[in-house]
C-alpha positions in Angstrom: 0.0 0.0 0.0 3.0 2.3 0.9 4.4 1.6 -2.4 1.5 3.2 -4.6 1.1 6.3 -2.3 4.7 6.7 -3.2 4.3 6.0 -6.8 1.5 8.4 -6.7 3.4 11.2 -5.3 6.6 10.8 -7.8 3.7 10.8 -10.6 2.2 13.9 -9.1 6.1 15.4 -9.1 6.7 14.5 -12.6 3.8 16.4 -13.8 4.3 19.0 -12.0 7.4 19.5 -13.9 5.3 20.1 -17.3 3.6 22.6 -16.3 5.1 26.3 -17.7 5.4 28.7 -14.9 4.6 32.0 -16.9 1.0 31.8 -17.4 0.0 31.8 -21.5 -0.4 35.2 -23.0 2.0 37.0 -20.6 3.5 38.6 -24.2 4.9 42.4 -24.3 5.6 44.9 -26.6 9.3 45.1 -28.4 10.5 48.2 -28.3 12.7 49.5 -31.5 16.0 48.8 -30.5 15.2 44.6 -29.6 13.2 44.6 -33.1 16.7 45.6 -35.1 18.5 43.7 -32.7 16.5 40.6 -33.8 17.5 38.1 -36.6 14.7 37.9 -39.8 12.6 35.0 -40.1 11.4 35.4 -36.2 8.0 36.0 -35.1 7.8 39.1 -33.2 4.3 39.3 -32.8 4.4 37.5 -29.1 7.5 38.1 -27.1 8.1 37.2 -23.9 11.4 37.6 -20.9 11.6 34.3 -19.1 13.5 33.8 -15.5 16.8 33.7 -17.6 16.4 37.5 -18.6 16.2 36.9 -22.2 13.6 37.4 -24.6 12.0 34.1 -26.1 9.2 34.5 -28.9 6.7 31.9 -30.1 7.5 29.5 -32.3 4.9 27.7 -33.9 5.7 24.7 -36.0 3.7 21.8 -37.8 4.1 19.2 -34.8 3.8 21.6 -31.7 4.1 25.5 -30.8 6.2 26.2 -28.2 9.0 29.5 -27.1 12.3 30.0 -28.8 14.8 32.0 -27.9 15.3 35.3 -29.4 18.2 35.7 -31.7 20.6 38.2 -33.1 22.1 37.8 -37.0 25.4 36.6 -35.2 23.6 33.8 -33.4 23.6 35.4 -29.3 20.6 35.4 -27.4 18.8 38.7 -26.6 18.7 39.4 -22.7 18.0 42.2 -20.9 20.7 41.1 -18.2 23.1 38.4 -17.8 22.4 35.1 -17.0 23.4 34.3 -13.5 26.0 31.1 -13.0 
């Protein structure tokens, strides 16, 4: 019986890990200088800064949408401050 309870709970915790922290929608608005920072071919239209500090934008392809991050024409990510180590 102690065995499924625990099963139960590592299920529970597993899940949990799934689910996004930034509720959907949470988009803002790109100001000039991020939009001729950013690389062509990158949707601009919802942009969002996650916990890292950079801007990720939403990517949405034929299998599953989902958030990229933002990238310059030289391949760097665009933050708004550096990631902690």
């Amino acid at each position: 019986m102690n065995v499924m309870r625990y099963l139960g709970i590592a299920a529970i915790l597993g899940l949990s890990a799934c689910v996004s922290t930034t509720p959907e929608g949470q988009t803002e608005e790109l100001s000039e200088e991020v939009r001729a920072l950013a690389a062509p071919n990158q949707d601009l239209t919802q942009v969002r800064i996650e916990s890292d500090g950079c801007y990720w934008y939403r990517y949405e392809g034929r299998v599953e949408t989902t958030f990229l991050p933002l990238m310059t024409r030289d391949n760097r990510m665009i933050c708004v401050r550096a990631p902690t180590t």
